[in-house]
C-alpha positions in Angstrom: -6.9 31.9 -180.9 -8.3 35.5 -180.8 -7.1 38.5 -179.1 -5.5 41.2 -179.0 -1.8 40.4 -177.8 -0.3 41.4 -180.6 -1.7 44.7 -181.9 0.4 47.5 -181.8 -0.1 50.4 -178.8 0.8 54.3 -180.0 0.3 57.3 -179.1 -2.6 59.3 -180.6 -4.1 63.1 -180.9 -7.8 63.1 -179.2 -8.8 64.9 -182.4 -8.0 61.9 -184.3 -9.7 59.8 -182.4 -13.4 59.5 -183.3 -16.4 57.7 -181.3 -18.4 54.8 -182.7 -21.3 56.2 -183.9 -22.6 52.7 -184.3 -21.9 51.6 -181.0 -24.3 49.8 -179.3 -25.4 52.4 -176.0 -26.2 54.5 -178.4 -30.1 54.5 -179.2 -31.6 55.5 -182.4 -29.3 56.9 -185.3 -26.7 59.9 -184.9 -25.4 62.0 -187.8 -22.1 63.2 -185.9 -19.8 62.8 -182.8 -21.1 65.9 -181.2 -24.8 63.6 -181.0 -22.6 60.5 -180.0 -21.4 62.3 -177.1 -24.5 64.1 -176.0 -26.0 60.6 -175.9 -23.2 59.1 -173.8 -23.1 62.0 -171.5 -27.0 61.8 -170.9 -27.2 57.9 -171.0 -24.2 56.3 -170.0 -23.2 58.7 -166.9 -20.2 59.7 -168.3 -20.3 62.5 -166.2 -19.4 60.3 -163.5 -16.1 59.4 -165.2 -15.2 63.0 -165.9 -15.3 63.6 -162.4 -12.8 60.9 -161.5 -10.7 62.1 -164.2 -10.5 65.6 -162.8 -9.8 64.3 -158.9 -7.4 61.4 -159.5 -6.3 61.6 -163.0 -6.3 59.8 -166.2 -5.2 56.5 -165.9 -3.4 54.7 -168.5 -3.8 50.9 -167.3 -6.1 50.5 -170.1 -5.6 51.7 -173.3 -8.7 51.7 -175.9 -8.7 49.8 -178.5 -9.3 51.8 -182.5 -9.3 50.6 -185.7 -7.9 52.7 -188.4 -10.0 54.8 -190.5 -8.6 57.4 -193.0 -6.9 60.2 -191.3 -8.1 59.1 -187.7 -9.2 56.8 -186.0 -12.2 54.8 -184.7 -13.2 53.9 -180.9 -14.3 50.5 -180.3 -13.6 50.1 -177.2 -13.2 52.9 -174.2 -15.8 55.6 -175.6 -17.2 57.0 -172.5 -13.6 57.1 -171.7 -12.6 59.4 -174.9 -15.7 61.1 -174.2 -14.7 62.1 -170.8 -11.5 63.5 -171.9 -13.1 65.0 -175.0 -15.2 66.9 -172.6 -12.7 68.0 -170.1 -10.9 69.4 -173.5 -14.2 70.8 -175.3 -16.7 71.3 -173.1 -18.8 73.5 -175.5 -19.3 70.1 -177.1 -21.8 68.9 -174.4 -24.0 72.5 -174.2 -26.5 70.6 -171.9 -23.5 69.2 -169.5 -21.2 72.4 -170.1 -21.4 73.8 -166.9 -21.2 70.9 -164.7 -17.6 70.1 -166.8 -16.6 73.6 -166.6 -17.4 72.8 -162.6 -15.3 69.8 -162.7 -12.4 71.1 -164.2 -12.6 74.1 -161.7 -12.2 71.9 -159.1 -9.1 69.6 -160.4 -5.9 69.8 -158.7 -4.6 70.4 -162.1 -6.2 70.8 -165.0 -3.2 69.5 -167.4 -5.8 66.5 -168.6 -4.4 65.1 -171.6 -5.0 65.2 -175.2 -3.1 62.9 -176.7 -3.3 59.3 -175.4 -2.1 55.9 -176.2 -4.3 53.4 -177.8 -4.5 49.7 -179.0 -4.9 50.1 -183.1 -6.9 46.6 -184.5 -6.3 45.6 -187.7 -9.8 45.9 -188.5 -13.4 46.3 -187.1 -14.4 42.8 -186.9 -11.4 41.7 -185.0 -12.4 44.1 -182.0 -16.0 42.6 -181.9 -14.7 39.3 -179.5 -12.7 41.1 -177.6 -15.2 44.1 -176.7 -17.9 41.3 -176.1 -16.2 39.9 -173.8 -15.2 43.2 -171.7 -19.0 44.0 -171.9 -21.6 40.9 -171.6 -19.2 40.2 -168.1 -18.8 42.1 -165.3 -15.1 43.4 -166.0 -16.7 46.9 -167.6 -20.2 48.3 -167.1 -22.2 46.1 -168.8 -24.2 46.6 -171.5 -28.0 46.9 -171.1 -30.3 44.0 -172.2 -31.2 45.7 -175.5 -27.8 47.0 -176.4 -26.3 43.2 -175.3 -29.0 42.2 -177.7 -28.2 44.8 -180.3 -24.8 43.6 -180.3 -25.6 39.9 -182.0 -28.6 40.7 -184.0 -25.8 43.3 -185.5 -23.8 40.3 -186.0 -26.6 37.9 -187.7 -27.8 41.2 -190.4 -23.3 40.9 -191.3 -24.5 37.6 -192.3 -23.4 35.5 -189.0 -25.5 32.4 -188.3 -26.4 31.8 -184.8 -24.8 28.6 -184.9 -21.2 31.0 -185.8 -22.1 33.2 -183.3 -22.2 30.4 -180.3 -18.8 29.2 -181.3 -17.1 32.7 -181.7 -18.9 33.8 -178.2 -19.1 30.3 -175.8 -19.7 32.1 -172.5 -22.5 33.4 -174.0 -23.6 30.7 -176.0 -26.9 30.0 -174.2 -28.4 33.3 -174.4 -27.6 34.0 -178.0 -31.2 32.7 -179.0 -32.8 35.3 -177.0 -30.8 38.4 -178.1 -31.5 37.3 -181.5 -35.0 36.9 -180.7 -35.1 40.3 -179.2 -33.2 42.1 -181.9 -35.6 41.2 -184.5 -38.5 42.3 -182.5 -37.1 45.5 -181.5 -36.1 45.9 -185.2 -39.9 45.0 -186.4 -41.1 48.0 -184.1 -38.5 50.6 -185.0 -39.5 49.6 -189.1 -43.3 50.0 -187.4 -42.5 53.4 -185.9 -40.6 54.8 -188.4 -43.7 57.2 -189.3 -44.5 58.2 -186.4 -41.6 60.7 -184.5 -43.5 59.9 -181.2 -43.2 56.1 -181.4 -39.8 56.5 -182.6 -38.7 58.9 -179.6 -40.2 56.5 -177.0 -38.2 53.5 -178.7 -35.2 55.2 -178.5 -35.6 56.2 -175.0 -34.9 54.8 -171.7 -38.7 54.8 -170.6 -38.9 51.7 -173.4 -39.3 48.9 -171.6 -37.4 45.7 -172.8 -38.9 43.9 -170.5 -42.4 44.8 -171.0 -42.3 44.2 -174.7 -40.5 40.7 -173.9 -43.0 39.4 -171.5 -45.7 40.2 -174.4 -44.0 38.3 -177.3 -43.0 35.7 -175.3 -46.5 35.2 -173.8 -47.8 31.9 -175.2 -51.7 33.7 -175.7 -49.3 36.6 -178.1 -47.8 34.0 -180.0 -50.9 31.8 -180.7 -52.7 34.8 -181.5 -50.2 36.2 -184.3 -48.7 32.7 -185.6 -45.8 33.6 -184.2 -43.3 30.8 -184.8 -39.7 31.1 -183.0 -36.9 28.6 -184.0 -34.4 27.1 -181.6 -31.8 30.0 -183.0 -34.3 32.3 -181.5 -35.2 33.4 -185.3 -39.1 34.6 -185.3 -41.1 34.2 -188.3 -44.8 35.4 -188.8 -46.6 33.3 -191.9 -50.3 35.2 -193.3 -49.6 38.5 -192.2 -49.1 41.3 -194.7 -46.8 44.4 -194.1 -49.6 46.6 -192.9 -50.7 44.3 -190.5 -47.6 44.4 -189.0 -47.2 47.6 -189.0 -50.5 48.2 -187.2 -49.3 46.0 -184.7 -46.0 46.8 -183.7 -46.9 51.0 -183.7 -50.0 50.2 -181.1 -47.6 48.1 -179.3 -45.3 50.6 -178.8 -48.0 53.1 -178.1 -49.8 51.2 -175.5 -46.0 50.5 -174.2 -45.5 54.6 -174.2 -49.3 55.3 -172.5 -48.8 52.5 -170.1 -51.6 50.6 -171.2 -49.2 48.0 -170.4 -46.5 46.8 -168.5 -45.2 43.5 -166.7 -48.0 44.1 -163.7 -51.6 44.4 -165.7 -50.3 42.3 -168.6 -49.9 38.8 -165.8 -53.3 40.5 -164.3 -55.2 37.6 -165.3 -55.2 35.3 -168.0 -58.5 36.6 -169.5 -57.8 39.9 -169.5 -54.4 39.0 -170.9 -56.6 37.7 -173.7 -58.9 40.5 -174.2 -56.1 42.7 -174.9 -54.2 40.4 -177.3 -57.6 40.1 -179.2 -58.4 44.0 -179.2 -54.3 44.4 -180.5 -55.5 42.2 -183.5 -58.3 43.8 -184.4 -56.5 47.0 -184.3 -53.6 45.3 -186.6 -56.4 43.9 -188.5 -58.0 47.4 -189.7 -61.1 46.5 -187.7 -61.1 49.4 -185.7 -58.8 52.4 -184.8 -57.9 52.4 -180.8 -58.8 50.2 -178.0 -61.9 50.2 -176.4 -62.0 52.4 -173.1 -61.7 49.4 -170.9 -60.4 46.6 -172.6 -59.6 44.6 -169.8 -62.0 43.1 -167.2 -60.2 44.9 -164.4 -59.0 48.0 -166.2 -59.8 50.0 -163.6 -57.9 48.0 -161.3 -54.7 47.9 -163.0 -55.2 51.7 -164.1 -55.6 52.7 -160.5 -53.0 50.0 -159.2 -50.5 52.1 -157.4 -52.4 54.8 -156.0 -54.6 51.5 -154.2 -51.5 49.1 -153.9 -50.1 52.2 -152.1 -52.7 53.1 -149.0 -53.1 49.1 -148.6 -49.8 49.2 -147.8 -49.3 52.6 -145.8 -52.3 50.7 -144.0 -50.7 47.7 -143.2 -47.6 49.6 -142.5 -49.0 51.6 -140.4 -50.7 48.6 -137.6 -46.9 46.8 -138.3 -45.6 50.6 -137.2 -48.0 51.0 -134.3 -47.1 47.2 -133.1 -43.2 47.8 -133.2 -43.8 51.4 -131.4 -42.2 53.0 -134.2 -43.2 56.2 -136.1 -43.4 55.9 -139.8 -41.2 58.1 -142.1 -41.4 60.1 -145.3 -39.9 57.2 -147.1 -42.1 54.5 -145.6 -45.3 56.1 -146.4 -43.8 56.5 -150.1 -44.3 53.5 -152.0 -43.2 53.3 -155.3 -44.0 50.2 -157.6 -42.1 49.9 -160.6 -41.9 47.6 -163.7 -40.3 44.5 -163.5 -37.0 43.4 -165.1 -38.1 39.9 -165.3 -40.4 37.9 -167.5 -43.2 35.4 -166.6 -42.2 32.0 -167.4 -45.3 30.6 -167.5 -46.2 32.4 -170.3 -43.7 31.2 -172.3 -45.0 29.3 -175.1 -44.3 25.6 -175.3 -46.8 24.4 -178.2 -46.4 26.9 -180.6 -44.4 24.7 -183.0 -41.7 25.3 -180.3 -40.4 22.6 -178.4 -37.4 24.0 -177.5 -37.0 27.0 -175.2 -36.3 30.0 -177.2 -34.0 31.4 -175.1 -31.5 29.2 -175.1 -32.1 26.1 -177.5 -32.3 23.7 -175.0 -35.5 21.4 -173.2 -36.8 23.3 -170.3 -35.8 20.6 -167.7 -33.4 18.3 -167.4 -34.0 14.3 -166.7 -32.6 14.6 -163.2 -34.6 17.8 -162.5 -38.1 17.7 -162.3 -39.9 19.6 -164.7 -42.0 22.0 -162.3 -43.7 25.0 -163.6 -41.0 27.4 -161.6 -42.6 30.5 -163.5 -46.0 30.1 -161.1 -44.9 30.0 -158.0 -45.5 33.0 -156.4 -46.6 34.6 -153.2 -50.3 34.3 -152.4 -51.3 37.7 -153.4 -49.7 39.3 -156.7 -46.6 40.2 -156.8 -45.6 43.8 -156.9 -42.5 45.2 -156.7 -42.6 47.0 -153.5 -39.9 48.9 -151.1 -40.4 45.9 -148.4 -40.6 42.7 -148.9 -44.6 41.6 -148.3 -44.7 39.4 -144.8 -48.7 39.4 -144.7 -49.7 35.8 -143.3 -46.2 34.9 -142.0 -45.9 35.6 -138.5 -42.7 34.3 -136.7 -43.7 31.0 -134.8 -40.1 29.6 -134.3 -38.8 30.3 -130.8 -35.1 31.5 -131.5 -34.5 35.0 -130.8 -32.0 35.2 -133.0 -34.6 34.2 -136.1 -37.1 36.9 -134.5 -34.4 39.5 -134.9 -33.7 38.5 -138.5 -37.4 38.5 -138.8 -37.7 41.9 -137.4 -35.2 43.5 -139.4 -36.0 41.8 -143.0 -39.7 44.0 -142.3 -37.9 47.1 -141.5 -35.5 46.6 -144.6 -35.8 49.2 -147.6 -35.3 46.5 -150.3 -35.3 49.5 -152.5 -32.5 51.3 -151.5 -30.8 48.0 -150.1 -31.1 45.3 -152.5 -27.9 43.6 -152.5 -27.9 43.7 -148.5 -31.3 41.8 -148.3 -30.4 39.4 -150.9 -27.4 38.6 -148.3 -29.9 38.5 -145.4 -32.1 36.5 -147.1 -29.8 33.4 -147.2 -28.8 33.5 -143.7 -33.0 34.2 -143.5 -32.9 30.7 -145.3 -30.4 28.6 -143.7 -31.5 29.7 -140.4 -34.9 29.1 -140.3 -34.4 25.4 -141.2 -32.2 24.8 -138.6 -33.7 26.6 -136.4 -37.4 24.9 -137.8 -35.4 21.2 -137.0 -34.2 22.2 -133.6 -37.9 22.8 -132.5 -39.2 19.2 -134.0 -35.9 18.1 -132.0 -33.8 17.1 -135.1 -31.2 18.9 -135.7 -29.9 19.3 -139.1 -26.7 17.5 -139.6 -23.9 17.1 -142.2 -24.5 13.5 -144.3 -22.0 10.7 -143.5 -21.0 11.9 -139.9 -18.9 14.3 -141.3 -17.5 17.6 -139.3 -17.5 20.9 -139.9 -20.1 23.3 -140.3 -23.7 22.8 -141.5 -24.3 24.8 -144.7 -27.3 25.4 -146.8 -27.0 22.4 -148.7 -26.9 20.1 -146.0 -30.4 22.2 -144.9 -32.0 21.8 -148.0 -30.9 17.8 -148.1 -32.4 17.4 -144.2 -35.6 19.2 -145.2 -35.9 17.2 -148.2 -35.3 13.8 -146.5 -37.7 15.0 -143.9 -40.4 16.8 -145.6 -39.9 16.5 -149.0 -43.6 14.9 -149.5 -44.9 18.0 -149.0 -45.9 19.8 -151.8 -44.7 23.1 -150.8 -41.9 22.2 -149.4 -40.9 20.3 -153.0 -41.7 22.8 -155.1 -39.1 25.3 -152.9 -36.8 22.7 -152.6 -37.0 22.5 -156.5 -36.8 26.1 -157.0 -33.6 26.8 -154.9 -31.7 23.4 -155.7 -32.5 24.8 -159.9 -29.1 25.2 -161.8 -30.5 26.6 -164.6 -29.1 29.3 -165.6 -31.5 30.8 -169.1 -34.4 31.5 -166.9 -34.0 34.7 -164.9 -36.2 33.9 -162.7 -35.4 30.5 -161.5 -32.0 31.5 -161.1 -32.4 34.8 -158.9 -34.7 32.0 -156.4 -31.9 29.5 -156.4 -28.9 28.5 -153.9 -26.7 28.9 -156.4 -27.6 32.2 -156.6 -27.4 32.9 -153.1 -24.4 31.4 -153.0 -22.9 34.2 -155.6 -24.3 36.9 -153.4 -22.3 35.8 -150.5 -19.5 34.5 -152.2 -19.0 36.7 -155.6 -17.7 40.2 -155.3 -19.1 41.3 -158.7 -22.2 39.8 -158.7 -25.2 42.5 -157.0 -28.9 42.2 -157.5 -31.5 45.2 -157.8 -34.7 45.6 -155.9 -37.0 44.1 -158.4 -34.8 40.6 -158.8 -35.0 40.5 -154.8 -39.0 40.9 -155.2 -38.7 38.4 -157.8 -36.8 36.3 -155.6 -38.9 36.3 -152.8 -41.8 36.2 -155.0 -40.8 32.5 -155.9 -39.4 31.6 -152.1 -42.1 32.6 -150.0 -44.5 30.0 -149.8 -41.6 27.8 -148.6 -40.2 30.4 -145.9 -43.9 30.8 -144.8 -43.7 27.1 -143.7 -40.9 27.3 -141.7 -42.0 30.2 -140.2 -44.8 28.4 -138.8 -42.8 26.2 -136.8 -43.1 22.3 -136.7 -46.8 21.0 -135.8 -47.1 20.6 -132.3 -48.7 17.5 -130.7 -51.7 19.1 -129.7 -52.9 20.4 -133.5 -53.4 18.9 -136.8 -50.0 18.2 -138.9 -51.3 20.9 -141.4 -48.0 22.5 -141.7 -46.5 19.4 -143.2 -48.6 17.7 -145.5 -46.9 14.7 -146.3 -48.7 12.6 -148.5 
């Protein structure tokens, strides 16, 4: 069995100790430790940890783990820690974060910080790979991004590692290996594409590359048809009857259209014809057929290039009548609304013919025989999704009678899902759970636990009395679907799920950003929308529940 029980701990010079320059937060290629630690500091919010340092001290709970290399050693594992404490020691060696460390150490009740420090010395390089996998693709450390999570395995397969290897020496993460793989070899096909050009290269190895954006294009069904792009259930890729130059012309526009925001997860789901349009003009760019895009390639270019600035005063407009109802005044922050990228890809447009039967995340069908196999990655709210500050109520007024529900109601509009993600995610469920029960008090049947049981109702008892109930309804069946889901290797259905609901009320280290909460609502409120409307009364057509 692995670990590291038995390596020996000693004491060590900081000058000996020498950051990873092939670690994986690290973006693009450094030539020394004075670039590793200007990337850390600027990247990684090391900054942060220098800070603690100074005010509390330098705790030893935790030693990092090296490997040795010559006259020194090699950090594996706790760089942004050595970096702090290289900093608080040298902090010429950060010139753009020099003064702020200077600041720091002024400030420190004393300013003995160490330099020498006791470390956990691997036998090698390779036997600190489980162990620092396992501190950073879970939520003991600060995690690794997508990319550099990715980074990490596709490493791994170019050292000759099959993915089959992989999934045995890394079980908990057995299921997404396909995808990092996937993603490391695209990423790797664009930096060989860029590797002329110092502006593609610069964008790549900066933060305003979007993983996500370049995901949701190769994994786009209408991409993959296009290019013959085949992906195994390992998550290998493979193009057949493309030369090197058309692949180089393709990935370097990509990244280009990527860096002038030609496009992004919002205008690239704008509609499935335009989605076309551009996938044909990339070809013929990659094809040598003509230089650039046309001006407009898309049907609705000039809606998606003018997307904000309109998505904005429609919704300072429709802020401001909710404002004027609720006798409120808006602020600076609610008349400022930003709409960022998402972080999630569109399911639907995964592709499921391409000579790909299984899902290329994880290897695996994309249902189950006791789930049924609904096309989660479609439902959405009427209008198109946007990742906005408040979560979009337009068409749901509150018809239920509780006053508690109409408080819950009024706050979740008030709510700055931006700024408060992780407490609306925790609204939301009560949101959830209460509306049904409050829904099945008005039709005057109460939601109850299953076999007479006591005790308290909880959401799964809900969702069972809505589905017994209502569960003809279409709507009603595709939310049911969507929040009784347990699949875990599509970001999407998950973030829409009880289950994870459940780890938002119940989980102290799972938390949610503003985009997965618009993602999440995205998926859930078609289904809230019913309940909102109340049960049909006698006196009006049953259009609220269409069983069939």
């Amino acid at each position: 069995m692995g670990g590291s029980l038995n390596w020996p701990i000693e004491l060590v010079d900081l000058s000996r100790l020498r950051l990873d320059k092939a670690n994986v937060r690290i973006r693009g290629s450094v030539s020394d430790e004075d670039s590793v630690l200007a990337h850390l500091y600027q990247d990684e919010d090391v900054l942060t940890l220098v800070r603690d340092i100074a005010r509390d001290g330098y705790f030893d709970n935790e030693q990092p783990i090296v490997y040795g290399d010559g006259d020194g050693f090699v950090v594996m594992e706790g760089n942004r820690r050595v970096s702090a404490l290289k900093g608080l020691d040298e902090p010429q060696r950060i010139p753009a974060f020099e003064q702020r460390l200077r600041a720091a150490i002024a400030r420190a009740e004393e300013a003995d910080f160490p330099t020498q420090i006791r470390v956990m010395v691997a036998p090698s390089r390779e036997s600190t790979l489980p162990v620092i996998a396992r501190l950073h693709t879970r939520d003991s450390k600060k995690s690794w991004i997508l990319e550099q999570q990715a980074t990490f395995y596709y490493d791994r397969v170019l050292d000759g590692a099959t993915v089959a290897e992989l999934r045995q020496s890394y079980p908990a993460e057995a299921g997404k290996i396909p995808r990092f793989v996937l993603m490391g070899q695209m990423v790797a096909w664009a930096r060989a594409a860029a590797a002329t050009d110092p502006v593609a290269v610069a964008f790549i190895d900066s933060r305003a590359f979007k993983m996500t954006t370049f995901e949701y294009l190769y994994n786009s069904s209408v991409f993959r048809k296009a290019l013959g792009l085949i992906v195994n259930q390992d998550g290998l890729p493979s193009i057949a009857g493309r030369d090197a130059e058309f692949l180089r012309r393709l990935f370097i526009q990509i990244v280009l259209d990527m860096k002038d925001k030609r496009i992004n997860t919002r205008n690239l789901r704008v509609t499935e014809d335009s989605h076309k349009l551009y996938v044909a003009s990339l070809l013929e760019i990659a094809d040598g057929l003509k230089e650039s895009h046309d001006e407009k390639p898309l049907d609705d270019n000039d809606e998606v290039a003018n997307e904000d600035e309109v998505a904005d005063d429609a919704d300072d407009d429709a802020d401001a009548d909710a404002d004027e109802d609720r006798g409120r005044e808006k602020t600076d922050e609610q008349e400022q609304n930003d709409v960022d990228e998402s972080t999630v890809s569109d399911d639907s447009e995964t592709d499921t013919s391409n000579n790909v039967e299984e899902s290329p995340e994880t290897g695996e069908p994309s249902s189950t025989d006791d789930e049924p196999a609904v096309d989660l990655g479609t439902s959405r709210a009427p209008r198109k999704q946007r990742f906005d500050e408040r979560l979009d109520f337009d068409g749901m007024p509150m018809q239920l009678p509780s006053i508690g529900m109409r408080t819950r109601y009024e706050e979740l509009h008030r709510i700055n899902v931006k700024n408060f993600p992780n407490a609306t995610f925790d609204i939301m469920r009560t949101f959830i759970e209460c509306a049904i029960k409050a829904y099945f008090v008005s039709a005057n049947d109460p939601v109850v636990r299953g076999g007479g049981q006591g005790g308290p109702i909880q959401l799964s008892h809900c969702l069972a009395h809505v589905d017994s109930r209502l569960g003809k309804d279409s709507t009603v069946a595709r939310g049911l679907t969507i929040m009784r889901s347990r699949q875990f290797s599509n970001p999407d259905t998950y973030l829409a799920s009880a289950l994870a609901f459940n780890d938002s009320n119940h989980d102290p280290d799972v938390v949610f950003n503003y985009e997965q909460v618009n993602s999440m609502w995205a998926q859930i409120s078609p289904f809230v929308k019913l309940l909102l409307a109340g049960p049909p009364r006698s006196d009006q057509p049953s259009e609220g529940i269409r069983g069939d």
